[in-house]
Biopython code that builds the backbone (N, CA, C, O; Angstrom):
import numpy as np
from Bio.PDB.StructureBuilder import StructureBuilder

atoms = [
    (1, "UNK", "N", (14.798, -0.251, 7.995)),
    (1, "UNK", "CA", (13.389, -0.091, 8.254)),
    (1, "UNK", "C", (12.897, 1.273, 7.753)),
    (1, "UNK", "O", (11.841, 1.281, 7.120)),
    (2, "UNK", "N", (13.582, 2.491, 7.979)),
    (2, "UNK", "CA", (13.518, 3.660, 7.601)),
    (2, "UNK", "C", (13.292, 3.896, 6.115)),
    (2, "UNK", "O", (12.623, 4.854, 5.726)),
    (3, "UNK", "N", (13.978, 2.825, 5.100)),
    (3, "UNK", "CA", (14.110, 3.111, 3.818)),
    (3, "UNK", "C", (12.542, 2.169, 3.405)),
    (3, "UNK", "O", (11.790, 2.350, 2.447)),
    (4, "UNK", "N", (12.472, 1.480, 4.167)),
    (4, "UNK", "CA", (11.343, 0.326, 3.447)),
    (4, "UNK", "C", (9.710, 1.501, 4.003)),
    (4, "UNK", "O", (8.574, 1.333, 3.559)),
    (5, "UNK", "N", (9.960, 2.158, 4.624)),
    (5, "UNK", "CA", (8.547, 3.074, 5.059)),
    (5, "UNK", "C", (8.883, 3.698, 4.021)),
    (5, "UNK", "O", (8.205, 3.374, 3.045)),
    (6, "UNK", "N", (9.868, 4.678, 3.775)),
    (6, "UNK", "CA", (10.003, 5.590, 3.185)),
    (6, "UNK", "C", (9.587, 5.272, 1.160)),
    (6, "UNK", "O", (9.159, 6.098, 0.353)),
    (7, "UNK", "N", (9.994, 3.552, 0.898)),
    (7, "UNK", "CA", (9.236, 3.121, -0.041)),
    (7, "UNK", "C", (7.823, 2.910, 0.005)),
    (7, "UNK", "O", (7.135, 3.336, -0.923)),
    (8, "UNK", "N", (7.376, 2.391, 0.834)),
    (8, "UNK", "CA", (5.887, 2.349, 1.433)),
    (8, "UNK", "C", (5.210, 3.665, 1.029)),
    (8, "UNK", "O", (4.305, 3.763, 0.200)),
    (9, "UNK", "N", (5.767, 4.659, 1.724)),
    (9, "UNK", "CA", (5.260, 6.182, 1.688)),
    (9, "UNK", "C", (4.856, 6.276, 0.789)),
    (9, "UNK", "O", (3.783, 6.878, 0.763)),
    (10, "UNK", "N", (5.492, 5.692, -0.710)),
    (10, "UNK", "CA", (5.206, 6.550, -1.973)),
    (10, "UNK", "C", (4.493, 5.748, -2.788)),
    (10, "UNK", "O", (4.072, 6.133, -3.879)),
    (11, "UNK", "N", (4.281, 4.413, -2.254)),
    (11, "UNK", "CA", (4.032, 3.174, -3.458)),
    (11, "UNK", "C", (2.223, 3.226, -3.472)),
    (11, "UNK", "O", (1.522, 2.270, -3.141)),
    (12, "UNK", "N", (1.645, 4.720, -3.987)),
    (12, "UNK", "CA", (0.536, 4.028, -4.116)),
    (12, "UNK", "C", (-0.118, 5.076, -5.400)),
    (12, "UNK", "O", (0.274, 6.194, -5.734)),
    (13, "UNK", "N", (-1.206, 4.283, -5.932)),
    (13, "UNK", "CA", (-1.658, 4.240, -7.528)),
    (13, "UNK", "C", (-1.725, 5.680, -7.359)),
    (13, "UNK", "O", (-2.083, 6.353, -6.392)),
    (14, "UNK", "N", (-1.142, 6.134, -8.952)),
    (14, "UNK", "CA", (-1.449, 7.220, -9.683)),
    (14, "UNK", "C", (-2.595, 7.746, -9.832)),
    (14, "UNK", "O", (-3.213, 7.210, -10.751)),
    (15, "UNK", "N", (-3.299, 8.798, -9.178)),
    (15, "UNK", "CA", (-4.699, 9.837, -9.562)),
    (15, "UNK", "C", (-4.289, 10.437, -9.632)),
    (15, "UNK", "O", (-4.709, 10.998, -8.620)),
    (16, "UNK", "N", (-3.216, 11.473, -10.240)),
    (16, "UNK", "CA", (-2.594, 12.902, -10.447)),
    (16, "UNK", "C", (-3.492, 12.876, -11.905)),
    (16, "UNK", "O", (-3.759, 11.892, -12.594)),
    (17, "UNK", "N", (-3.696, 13.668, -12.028)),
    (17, "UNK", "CA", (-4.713, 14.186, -13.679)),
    (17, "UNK", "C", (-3.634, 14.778, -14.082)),
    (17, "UNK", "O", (-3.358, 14.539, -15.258)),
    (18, "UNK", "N", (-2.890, 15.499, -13.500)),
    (18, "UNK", "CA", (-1.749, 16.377, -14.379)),
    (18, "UNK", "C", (-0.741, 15.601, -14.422)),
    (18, "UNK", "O", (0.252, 16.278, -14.689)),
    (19, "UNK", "N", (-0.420, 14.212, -14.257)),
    (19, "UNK", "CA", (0.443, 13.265, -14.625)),
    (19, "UNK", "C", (0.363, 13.349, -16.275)),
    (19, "UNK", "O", (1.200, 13.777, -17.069)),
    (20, "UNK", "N", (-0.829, 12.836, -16.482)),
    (20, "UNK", "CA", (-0.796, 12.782, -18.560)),
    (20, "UNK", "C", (-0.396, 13.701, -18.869)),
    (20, "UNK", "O", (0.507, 13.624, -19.703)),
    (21, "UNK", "N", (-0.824, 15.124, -18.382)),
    (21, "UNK", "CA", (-0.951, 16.520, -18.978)),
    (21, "UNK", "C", (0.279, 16.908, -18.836)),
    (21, "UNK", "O", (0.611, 17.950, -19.399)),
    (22, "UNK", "N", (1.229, 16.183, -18.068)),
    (22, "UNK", "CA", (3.151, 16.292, -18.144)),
    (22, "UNK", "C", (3.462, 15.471, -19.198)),
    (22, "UNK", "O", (3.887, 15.987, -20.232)),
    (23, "UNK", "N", (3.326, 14.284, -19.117)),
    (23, "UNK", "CA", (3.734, 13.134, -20.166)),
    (23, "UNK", "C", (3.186, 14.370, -21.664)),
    (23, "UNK", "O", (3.924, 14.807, -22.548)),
    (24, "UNK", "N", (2.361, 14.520, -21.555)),
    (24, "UNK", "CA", (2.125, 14.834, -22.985)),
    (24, "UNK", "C", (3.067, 16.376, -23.615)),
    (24, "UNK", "O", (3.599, 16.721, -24.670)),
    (25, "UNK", "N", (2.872, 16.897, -22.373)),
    (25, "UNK", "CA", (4.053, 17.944, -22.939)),
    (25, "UNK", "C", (5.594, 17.523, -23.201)),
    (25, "UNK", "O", (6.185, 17.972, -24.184)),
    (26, "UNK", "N", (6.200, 16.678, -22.320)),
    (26, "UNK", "CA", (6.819, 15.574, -22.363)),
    (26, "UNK", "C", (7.582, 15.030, -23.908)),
    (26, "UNK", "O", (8.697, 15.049, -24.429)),
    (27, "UNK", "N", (6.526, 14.669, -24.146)),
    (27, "UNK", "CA", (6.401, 13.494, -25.465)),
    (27, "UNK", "C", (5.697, 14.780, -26.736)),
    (27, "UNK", "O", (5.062, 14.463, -27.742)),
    (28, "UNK", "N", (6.103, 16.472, -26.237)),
    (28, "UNK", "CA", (5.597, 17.502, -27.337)),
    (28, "UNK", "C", (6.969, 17.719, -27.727)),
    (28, "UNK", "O", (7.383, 17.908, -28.871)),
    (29, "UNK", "N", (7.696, 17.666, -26.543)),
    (29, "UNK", "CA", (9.078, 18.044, -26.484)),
    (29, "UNK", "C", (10.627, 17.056, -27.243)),
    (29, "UNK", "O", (11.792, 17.278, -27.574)),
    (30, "UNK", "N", (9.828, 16.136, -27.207)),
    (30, "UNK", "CA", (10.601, 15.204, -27.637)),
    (30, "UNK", "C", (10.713, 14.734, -28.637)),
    (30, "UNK", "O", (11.732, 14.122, -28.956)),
    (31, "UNK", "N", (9.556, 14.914, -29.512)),
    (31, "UNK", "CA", (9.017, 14.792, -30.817)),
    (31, "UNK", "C", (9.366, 16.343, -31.516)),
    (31, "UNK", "O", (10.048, 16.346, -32.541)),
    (32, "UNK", "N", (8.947, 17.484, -31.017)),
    (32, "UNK", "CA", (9.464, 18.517, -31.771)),
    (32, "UNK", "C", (10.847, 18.706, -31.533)),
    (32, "UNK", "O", (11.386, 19.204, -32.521)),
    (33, "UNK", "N", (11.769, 18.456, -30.414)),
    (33, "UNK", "CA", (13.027, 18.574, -30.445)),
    (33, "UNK", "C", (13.251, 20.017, -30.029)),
    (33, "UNK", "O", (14.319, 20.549, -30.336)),
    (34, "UNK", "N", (12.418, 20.628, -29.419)),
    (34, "UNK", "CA", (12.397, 22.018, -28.648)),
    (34, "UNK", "C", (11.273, 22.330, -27.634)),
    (34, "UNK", "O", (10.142, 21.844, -27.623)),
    (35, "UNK", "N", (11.879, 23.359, -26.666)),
    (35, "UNK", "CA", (11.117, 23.322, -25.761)),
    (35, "UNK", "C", (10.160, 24.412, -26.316)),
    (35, "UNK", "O", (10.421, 25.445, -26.933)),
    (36, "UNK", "N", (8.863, 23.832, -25.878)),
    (36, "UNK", "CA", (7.353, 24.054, -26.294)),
    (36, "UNK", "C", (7.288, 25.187, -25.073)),
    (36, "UNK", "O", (7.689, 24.936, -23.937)),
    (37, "UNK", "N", (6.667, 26.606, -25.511)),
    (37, "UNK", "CA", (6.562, 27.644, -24.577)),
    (37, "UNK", "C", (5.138, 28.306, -24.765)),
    (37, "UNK", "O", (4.967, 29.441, -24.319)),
    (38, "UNK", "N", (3.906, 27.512, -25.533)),
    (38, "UNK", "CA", (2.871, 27.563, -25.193)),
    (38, "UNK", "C", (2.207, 26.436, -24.897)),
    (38, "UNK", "O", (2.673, 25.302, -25.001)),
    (39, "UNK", "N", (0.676, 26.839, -24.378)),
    (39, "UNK", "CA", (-0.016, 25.731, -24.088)),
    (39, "UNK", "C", (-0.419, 24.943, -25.361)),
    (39, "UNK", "O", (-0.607, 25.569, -26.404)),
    (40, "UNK", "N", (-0.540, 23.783, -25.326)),
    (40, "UNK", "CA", (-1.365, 22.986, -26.587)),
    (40, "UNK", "C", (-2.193, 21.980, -26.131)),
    (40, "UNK", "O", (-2.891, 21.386, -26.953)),
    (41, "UNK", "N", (-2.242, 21.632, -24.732)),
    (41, "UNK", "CA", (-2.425, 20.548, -24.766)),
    (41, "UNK", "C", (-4.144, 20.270, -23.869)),
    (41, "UNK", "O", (-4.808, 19.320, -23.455)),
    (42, "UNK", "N", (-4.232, 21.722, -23.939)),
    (42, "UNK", "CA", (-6.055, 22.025, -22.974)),
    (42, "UNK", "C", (-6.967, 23.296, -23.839)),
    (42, "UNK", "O", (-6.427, 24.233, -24.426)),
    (43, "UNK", "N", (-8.004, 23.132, -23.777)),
    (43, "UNK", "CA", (-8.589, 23.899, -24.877)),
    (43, "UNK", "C", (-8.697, 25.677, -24.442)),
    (43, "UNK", "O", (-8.595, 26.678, -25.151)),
    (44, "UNK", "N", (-8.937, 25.516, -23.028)),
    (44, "UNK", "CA", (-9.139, 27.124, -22.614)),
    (44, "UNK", "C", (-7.812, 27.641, -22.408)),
    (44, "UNK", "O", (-7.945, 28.486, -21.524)),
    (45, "UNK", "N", (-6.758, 27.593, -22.706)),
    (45, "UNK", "CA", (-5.862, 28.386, -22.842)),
    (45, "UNK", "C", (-4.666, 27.781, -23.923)),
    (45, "UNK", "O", (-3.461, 27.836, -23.675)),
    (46, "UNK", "N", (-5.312, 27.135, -25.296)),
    (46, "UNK", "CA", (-4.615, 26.634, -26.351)),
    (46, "UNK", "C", (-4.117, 27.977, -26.777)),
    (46, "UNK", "O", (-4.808, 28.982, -26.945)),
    (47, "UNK", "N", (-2.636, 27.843, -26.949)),
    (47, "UNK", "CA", (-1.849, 29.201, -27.639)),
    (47, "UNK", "C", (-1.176, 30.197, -26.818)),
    (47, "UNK", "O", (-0.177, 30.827, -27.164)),
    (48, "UNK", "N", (-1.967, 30.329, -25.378)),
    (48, "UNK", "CA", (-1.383, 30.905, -24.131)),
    (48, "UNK", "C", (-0.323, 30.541, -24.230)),
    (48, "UNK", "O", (-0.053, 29.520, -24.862)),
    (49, "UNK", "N", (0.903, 31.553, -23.410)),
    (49, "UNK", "CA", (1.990, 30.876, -23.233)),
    (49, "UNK", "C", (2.041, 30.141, -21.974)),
    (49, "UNK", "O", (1.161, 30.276, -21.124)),
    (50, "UNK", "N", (2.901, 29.476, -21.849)),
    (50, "UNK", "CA", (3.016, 28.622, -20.711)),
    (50, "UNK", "C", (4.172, 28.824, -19.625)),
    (50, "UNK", "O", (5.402, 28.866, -19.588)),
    (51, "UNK", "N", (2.942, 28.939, -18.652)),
    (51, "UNK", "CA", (3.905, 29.397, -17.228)),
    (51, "UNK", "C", (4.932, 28.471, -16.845)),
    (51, "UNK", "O", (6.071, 28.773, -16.488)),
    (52, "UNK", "N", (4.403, 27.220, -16.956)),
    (52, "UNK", "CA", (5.434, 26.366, -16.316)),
    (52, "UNK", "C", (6.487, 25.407, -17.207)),
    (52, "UNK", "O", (7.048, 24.329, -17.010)),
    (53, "UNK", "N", (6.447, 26.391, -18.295)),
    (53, "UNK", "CA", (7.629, 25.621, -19.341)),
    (53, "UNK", "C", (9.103, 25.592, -18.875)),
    (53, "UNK", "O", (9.897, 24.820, -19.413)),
    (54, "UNK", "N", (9.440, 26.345, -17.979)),
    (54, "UNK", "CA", (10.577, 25.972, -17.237)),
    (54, "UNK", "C", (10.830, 24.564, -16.619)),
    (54, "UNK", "O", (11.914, 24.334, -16.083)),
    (55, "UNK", "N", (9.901, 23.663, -16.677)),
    (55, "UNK", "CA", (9.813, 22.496, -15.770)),
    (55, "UNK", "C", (9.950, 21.502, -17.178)),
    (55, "UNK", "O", (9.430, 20.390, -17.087)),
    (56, "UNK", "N", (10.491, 21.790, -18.207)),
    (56, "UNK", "CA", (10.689, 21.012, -19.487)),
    (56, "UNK", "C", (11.539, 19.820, -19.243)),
    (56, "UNK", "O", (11.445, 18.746, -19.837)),
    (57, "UNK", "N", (12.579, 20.199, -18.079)),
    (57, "UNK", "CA", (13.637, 18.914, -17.760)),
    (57, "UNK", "C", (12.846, 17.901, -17.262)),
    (57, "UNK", "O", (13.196, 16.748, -17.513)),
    (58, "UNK", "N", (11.473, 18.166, -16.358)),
    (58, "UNK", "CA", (11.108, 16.649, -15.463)),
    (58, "UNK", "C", (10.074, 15.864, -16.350)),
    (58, "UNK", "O", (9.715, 14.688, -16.386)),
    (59, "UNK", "N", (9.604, 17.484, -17.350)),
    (59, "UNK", "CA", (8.784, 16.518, -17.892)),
    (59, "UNK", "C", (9.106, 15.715, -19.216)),
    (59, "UNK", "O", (8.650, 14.695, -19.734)),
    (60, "UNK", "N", (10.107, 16.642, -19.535)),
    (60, "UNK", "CA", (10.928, 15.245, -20.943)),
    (60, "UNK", "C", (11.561, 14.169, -20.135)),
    (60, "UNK", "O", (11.693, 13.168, -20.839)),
    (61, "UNK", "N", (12.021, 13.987, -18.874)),
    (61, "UNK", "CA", (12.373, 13.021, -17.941)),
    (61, "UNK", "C", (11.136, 11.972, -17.878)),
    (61, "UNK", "O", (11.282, 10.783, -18.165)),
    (62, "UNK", "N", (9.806, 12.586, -17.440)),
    (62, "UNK", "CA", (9.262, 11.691, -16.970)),
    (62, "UNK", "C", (8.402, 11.238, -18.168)),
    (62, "UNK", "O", (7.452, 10.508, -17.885)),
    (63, "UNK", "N", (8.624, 11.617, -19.697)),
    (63, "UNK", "CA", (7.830, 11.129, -20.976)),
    (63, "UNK", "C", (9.086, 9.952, -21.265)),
    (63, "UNK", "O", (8.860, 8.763, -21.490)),
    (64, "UNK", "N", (10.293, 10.509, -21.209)),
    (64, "UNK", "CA", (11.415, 9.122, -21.522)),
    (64, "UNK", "C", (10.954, 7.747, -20.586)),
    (64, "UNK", "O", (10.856, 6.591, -20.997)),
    (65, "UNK", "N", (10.681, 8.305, -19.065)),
    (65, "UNK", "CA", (10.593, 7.104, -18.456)),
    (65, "UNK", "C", (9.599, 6.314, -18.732)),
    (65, "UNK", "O", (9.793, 5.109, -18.569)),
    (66, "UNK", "N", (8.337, 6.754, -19.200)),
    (66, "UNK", "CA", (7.232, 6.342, -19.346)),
    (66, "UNK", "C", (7.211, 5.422, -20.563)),
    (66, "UNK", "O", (6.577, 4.368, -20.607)),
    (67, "UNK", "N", (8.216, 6.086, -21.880)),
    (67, "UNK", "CA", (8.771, 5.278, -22.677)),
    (67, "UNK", "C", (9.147, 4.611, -22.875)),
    (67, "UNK", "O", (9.034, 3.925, -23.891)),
    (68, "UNK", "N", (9.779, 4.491, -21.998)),
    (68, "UNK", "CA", (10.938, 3.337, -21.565)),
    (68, "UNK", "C", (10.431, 1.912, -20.808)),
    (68, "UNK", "O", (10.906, 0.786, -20.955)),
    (69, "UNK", "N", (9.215, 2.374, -19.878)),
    (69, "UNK", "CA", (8.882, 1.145, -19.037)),
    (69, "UNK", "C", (7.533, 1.749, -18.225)),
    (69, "UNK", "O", (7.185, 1.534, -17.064)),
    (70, "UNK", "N", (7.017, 2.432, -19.076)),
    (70, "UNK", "CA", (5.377, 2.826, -18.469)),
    (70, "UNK", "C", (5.700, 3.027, -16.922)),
    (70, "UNK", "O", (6.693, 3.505, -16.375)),
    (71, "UNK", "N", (4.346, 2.418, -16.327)),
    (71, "UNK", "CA", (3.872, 3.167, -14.839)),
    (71, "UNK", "C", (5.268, 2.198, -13.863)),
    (71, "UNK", "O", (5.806, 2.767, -12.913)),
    (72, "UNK", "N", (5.589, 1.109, -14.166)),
    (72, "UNK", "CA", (6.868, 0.652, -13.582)),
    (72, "UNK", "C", (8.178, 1.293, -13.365)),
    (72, "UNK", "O", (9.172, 1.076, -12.671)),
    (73, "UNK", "N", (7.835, 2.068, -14.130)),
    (73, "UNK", "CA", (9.621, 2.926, -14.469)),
    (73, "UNK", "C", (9.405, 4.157, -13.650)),
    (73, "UNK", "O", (10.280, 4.803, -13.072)),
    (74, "UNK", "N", (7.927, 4.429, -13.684)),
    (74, "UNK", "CA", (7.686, 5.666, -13.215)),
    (74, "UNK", "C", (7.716, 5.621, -11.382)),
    (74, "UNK", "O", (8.027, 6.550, -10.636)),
    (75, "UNK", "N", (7.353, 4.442, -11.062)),
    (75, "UNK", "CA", (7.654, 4.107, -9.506)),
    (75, "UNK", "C", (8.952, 3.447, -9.220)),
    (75, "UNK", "O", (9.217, 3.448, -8.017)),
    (76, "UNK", "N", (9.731, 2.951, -9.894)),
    (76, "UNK", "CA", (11.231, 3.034, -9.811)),
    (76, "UNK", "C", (11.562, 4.474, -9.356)),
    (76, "UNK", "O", (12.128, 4.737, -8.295)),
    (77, "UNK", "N", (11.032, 5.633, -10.527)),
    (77, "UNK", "CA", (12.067, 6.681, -10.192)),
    (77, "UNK", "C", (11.680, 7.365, -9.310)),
    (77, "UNK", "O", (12.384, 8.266, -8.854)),
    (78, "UNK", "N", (10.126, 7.022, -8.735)),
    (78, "UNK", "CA", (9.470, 7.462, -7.393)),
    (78, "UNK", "C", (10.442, 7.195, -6.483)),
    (78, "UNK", "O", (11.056, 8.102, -5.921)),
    (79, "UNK", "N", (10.647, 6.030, -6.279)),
    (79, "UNK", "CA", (11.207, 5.513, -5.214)),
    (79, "UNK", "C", (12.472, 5.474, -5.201)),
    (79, "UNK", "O", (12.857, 5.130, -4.083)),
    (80, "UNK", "N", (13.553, 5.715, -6.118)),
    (80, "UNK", "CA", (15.005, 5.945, -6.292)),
    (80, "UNK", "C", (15.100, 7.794, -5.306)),
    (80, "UNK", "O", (15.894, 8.105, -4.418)),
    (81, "UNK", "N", (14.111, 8.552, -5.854)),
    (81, "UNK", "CA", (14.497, 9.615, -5.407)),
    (81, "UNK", "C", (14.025, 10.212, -4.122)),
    (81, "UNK", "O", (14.189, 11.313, -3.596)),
    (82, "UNK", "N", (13.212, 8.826, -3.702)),
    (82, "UNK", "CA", (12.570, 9.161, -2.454)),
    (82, "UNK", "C", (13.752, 8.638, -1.466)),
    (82, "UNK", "O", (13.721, 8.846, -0.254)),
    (83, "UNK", "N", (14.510, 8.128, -1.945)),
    (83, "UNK", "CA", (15.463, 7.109, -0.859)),
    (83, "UNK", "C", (16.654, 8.101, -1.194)),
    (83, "UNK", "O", (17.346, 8.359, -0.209)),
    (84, "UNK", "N", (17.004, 8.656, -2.275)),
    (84, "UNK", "CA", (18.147, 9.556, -2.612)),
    (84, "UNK", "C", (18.108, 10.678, -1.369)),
    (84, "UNK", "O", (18.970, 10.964, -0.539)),
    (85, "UNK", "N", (16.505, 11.292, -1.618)),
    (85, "UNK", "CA", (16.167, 12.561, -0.661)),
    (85, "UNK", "C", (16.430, 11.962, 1.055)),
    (85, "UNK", "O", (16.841, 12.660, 1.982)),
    (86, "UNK", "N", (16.091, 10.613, 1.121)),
    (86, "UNK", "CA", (16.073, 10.271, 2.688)),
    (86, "UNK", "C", (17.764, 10.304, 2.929)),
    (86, "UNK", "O", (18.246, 11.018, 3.808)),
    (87, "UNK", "N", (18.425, 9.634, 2.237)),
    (87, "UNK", "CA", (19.714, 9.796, 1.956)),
    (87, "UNK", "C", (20.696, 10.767, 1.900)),
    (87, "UNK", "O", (21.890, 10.478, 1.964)),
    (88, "UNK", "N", (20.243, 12.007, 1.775)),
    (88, "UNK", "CA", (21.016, 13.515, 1.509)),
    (88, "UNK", "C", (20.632, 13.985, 2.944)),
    (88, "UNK", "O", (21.404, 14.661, 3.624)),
    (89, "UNK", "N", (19.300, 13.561, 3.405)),
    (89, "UNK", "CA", (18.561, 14.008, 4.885)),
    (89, "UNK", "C", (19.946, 13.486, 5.889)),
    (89, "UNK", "O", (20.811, 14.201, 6.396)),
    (90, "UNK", "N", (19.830, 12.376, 5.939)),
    (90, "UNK", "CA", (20.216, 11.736, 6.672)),
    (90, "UNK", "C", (22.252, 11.865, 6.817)),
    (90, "UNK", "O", (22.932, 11.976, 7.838)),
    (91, "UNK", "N", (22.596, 11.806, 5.673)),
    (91, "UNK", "CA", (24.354, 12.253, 5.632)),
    (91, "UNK", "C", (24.623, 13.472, 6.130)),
    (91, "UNK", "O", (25.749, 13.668, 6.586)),
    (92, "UNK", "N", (23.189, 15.010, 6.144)),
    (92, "UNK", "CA", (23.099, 16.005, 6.288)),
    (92, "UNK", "C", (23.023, 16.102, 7.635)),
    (92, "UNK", "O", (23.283, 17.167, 8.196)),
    (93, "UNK", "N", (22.635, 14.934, 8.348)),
    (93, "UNK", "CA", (22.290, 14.515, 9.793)),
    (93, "UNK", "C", (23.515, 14.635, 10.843)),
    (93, "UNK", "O", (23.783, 15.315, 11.834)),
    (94, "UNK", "N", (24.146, 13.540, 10.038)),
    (94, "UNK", "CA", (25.186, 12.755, 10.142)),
    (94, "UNK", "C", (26.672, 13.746, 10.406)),
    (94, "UNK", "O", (27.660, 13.529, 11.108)),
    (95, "UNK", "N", (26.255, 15.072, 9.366)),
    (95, "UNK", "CA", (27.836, 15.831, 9.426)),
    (95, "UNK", "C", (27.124, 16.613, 10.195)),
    (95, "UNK", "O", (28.042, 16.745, 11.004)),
    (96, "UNK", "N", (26.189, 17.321, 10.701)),
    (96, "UNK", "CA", (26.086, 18.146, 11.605)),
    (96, "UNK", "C", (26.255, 17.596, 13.193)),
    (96, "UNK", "O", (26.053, 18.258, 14.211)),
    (97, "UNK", "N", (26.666, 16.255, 13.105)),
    (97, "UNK", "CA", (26.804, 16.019, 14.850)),
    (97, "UNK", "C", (25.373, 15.059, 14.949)),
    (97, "UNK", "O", (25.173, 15.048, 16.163)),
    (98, "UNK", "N", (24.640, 14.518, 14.524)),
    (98, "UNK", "CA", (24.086, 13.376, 14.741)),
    (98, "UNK", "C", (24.813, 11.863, 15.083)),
    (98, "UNK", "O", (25.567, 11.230, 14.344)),
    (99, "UNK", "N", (24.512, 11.633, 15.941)),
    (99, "UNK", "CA", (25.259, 10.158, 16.158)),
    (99, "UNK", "C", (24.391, 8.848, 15.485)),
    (99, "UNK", "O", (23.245, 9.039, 15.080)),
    (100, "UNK", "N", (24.805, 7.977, 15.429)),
    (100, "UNK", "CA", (24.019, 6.767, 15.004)),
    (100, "UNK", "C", (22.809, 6.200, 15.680)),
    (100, "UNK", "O", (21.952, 5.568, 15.062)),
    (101, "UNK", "N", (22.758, 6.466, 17.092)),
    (101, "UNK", "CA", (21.760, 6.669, 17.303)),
    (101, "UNK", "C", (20.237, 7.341, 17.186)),
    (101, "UNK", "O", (19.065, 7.076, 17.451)),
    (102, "UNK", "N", (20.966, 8.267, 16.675)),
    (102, "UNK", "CA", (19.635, 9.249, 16.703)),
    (102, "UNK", "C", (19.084, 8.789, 14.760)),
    (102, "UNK", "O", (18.026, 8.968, 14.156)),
    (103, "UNK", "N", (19.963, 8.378, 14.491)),
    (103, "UNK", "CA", (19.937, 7.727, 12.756)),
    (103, "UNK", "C", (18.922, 6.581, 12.727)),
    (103, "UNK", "O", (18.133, 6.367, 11.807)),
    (104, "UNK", "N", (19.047, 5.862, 13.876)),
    (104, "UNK", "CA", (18.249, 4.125, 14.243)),
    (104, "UNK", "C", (19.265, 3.621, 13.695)),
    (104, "UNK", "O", (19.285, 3.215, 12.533)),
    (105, "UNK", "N", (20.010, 3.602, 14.315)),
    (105, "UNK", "CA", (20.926, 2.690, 13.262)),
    (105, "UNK", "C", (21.984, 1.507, 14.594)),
    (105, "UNK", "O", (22.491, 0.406, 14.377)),
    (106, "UNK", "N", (21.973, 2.333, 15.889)),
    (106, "UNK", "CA", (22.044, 1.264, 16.571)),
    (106, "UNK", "C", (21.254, 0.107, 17.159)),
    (106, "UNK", "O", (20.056, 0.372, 17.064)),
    (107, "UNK", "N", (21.449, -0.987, 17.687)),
    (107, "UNK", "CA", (20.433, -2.045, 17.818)),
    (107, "UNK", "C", (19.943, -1.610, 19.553)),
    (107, "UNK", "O", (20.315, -0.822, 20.423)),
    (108, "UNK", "N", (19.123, -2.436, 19.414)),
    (108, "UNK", "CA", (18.063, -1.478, 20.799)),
    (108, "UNK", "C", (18.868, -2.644, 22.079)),
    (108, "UNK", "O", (19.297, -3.717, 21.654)),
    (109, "UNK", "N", (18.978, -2.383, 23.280)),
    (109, "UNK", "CA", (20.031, -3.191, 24.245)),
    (109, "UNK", "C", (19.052, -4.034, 24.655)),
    (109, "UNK", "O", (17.837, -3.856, 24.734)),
    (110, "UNK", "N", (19.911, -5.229, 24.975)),
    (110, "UNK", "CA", (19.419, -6.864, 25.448)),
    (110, "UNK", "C", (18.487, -6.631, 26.428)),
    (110, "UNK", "O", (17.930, -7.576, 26.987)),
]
sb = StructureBuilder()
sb.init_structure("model")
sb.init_model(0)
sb.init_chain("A")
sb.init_seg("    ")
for serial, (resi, resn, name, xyz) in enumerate(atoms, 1):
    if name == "N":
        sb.init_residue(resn, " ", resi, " ")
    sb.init_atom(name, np.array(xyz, "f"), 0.0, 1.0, " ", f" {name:<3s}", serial, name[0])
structure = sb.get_structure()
């Protein structure tokens, strides 16, 4: 039940504006075959360098996925890493002295 909210949580339509504006750096990176360390892709700071070019791994990640299988692929990997994260929570639970109970994981008594 925990994992099916925790899909719930995340399953709803894309309005991020800076979704494209990743994909496209994304798909700058992938096509030039190096990581891009200015802006190109907005007019008031075309040529600036770019603060957040360190983040080149999620966003050549999330231009492959998009490649691969558009907005479907992209809520796959929503939801793979939303259940991964509930998953690391929860084992993290688990070795500190959590019992199964406190997990929901036992059934509630007759």
């Amino acid at each position: 039940m925990a994992a099916l909210c925790a899909i719930v949580s995340v399953s709803y339509r894309f309005y991020d504006t800076d979704l494209w504006l990743l994909l496209a750096h994304g798909r700058a990176i992938a096509e030039a075959r190096h990581i891009t360390h200015e802006i190109l892709w907005t007019w008031p700071g075309y040529g600036n360098p770019d603060p957040a070019a360190s983040w080149w791994t999620f966003r050549l990640l999330a231009w492959w996925l998009w490649a691969a299988g558009g907005v479907p692929a992209l809520f796959a990997w929503r939801w793979l890493s939303t259940l991964a994260a509930f998953g690391i929570l929860w084992a993290a639970a688990r070795r500190m002295g959590a019992g199964s109970d406190a997990a929901g994981l036992e059934h509630a008594p007759a």
